[in-house]
Each structure stands twice: as C-alpha cells, then as structure tokens.
Steps between C-alpha positions, in 0.01 A plus 500: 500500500272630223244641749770646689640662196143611399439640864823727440405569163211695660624659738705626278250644264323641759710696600588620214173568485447689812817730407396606184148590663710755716663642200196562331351709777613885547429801718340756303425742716436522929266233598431377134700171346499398152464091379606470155324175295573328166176626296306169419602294791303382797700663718501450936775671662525534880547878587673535879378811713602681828262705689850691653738397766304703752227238522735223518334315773151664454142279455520622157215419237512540130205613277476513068305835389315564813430081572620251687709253354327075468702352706611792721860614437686617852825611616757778402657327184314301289456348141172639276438246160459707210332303191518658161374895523362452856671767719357754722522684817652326825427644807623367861289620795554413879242229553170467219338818562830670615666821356644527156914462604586496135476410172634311180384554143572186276480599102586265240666586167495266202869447385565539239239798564348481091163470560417871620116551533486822741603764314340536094743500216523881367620384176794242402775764413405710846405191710292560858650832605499859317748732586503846418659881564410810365892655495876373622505590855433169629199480616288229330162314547377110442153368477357116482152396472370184733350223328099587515504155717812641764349832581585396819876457470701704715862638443747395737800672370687684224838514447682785249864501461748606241871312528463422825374840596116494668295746383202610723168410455129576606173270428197682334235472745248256320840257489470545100824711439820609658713823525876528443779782556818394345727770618711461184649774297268523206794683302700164638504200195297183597737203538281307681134390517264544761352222637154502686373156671148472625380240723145469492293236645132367503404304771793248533617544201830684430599647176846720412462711181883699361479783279858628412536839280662800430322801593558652162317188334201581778524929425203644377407853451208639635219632265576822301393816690369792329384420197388731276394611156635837350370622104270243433771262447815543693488243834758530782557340832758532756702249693341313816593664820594184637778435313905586497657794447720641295215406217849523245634191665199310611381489134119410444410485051150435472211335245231686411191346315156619352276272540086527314276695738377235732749284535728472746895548464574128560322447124698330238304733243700833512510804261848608604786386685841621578781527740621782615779717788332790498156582760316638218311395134335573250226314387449461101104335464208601305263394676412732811348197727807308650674438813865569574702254709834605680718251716861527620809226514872499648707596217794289559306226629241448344283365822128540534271755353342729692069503534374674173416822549215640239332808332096461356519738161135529422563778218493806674427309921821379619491320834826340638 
C-alpha cells in the first residue's frame, strides 16, 4: 500500500513538474523560444521541438550549433535537455550532411531576471538605458553600453509603446541604440508613459531591460547656436533650431556661469551665476581672462540641460 501510494505520489509530482516546465517556456519571436529558470537552481528542463509538419515522415536529423548531437537525436518532434544556461541553435537537416530544413533558437532567462550582466549600469537613478530628445515632436533616441565582457551580445528586439499604442522603432546599426517616432501631438498633455523593452542576448543568455518615461522628463535642448559677444561685455545666444515653436509657449530660461580662464563650465569654482528668460547678458568681472558658459532648460519642466555652450575672453581675443 505504501509503495503504491509513493508510486502515485510521483507521478504526481512529475507531472506537475513537466507542466510547469511548459509554462515556463515562451515564443519570443519566429524560430526563437524562451526557458525561464529560478536563478540559483540546478536547473534541467526538457525543451520539445518540431522541424514543421512538412517533414512529418522525413529521415530527419538534428544538429546543436553546427554539431551533431551524442547520441544522435532523429525524427520530426523531439525533446532537447536544457541544463542551467545551456541553450543554443537547433537545426534539423534531411539525413547528417543533409540541407538545413529549419531551425530553433533555445535562450534561457533567469526568473526572476535580477542578475543582469549584459548591459552596464549608466547610473542608479537612470539605470541601463538613456533616453533623450532635443524638442516635443516625438521623436526620441536610447543608448546602452555592453558589458566590456558581452561585446558580443546581440539585440533581438525592442518594443516602444505608450497605453497600448506601439510606437515605431529602428536599431542603430552597431546594435548600441534605437530610434523612435511617437506620432503624438507634442502640444497634446502626457498621460501616459512610454515604455521601451529591449531584449538583448549573449550567447544563450537572455536578458529584458524596461525603461518607462515621459518624453518631457527625456527633452533636452540642443546646444546654443550663435553665440556671440557684443561691447566687450554684452553675450547673447539664440534658441536651438531644433526646438518648438512658438518660442512664447515652448519656454526655455537659462543659467549662465563664468567660470576662471581654464576651467571648464562643469567647475564648482564660478565667478558668477544667474538665471535668466532673456537670450542675452551682461557680464560684470574684473578680471579680463574668463570663460562664459550658456545652457538652456524647459521652463515648465524643468527636464535636462542642454550641452554647455562657451565663449574664451582672453582680454581683448574672444573665441567661442
């Protein structure tokens, strides 16, 4: 009775066990299937695979990145062990040295996914991914930086989408950034955040890194054009090209700074400082060797500074 109890006991468990295996694995994308594993666990799942229904009774052979599989694995549906990060790329060819007929990608995705290592930490408050846009018309930009140890890591997919909406994106070229269009409004008000998923992998590993912003958290102007100096002491600038008009209602107020000639306009040691709304000042130094540092904000919200733009006085030589 006991070993009969213990017998269904088991079965039982396993299969359990086998169901919550299925759960845990997910189509990401055509021909590429996601296994997610407790982080810390030695973990062997069995992952099933189909070459396709066309090759149903077909002398099919399977191969792992390019080498055949110890023992050989054959026929149209069959079941690949996965243990701990170990993934890769099935292929199923008709005979050993037969064509490619197809192809599964197995990635494997710690869950809960907190132990990112792809992708380097930009800061704590910004996280792995900088966003930015130089006005309100939608269009915005992200960046990452791969771990000096996944320069290899390749992006699978991104994802932007505000309240349901999807917002269309295109991958930089070296795979290190991403460009959005979010057809928006920009006179409309934000209600809702845009969301932008990456999935990035390195060999079998899968990671998923969220950003979620507004864009007027991620607005920053664009440098100050044309500036210039005018009776020795009066500077003036205009407002970046790039950014909305009418200038009355897409408010910019700016900080000016003189800084000691030779330092730069990041310094902490300043000789004056202000705020102001107009594109002009008026400098009030003694000393005729300084630099004069210019940068613009959003008004109302008070998002990112623009780049410092910057004037050389070297009493009489003026280079900005």
């Amino acid at each position: 009775m006991c070993v009969l109890l213990f017998m269904v006991l088991y079965a039982a468990l396993c299969c359990a066990s086998s169901g919550s295996h299925q759960e845990n694995i997910e189509t990401l994308m055509d021909n590429v299937l996601v296994l997610r594993v407790p982080y810390g666990v030695n973990s062997k799942v069995y992952v099933p695979l189909t070459c396709g229904e066309a090759y149903q009774n077909q002398p099919v052979f399977w191969k792992k990145n390019g080498m055949e599989l110890n023992p050989a694995l054959q026929g149209n549906q069959i079941r690949v062990l996965v243990e701990e990060m170990d993934g890769g790329n099935y292929t199923c060819h008709l005979g050993p040295n037969g064509e490619n007929l197809n192809h599964t990608v197995i990635l494997v995705q710690l869950d809960p996914d907190n132990r990112t290592v792809i992708l380097e930490e930009k800061s704590p408050e910004e996280g792995h991914i900088h966003c930015s846009a130089s006005n309100y018309k939608g269009s915005f930009h992200c960046t990452w930086t791969r771990a000096r140890l996944r320069s290899n890591a390749v992006v699978l997919l991104v994802k932007a989408e505000r309240y349901l909406e999807k917002i269309p994106c295109e991958l930089d070229a070296d795979g290190s950034g991403v460009h959005c269009q979010d057809v928006s409004c920009p006179y409309k008000e934000e209600k809702h955040r845009i969301t932008l998923t990456i999935y990035i992998s390195s060999y079998s590993r899968l990671e998923v890194y969220t950003k979620a912003f507004y864009l007027r958290e991620i607005v920053r102007p664009a440098k100050l054009p044309s500036l210039r100096i005018s009776d020795g002491k009066v500077f003036s600038w205009t407002f970046p090209d790039s950014w909305e008009k009418p200038e009355t209602f897409f408010a910019l107020h700016f900080q000016v700074k003189v800084v000691h000639s030779g330092h730069v306009c990041n310094s902490e040691e300043h000789i004056e400082h202000n705020i102001t709304e107009e594109t002009k000042y008026e400098v009030n130094v003694k000393t005729k060797k300084y630099v004069f540092c210019v940068r613009a904000q959003d008004k109302f919200t008070s998002g990112p500074w623009s780049h410092w733009s910057h004037c050389t006085v070297n009493k009489e030589q003026v280079d900005c």
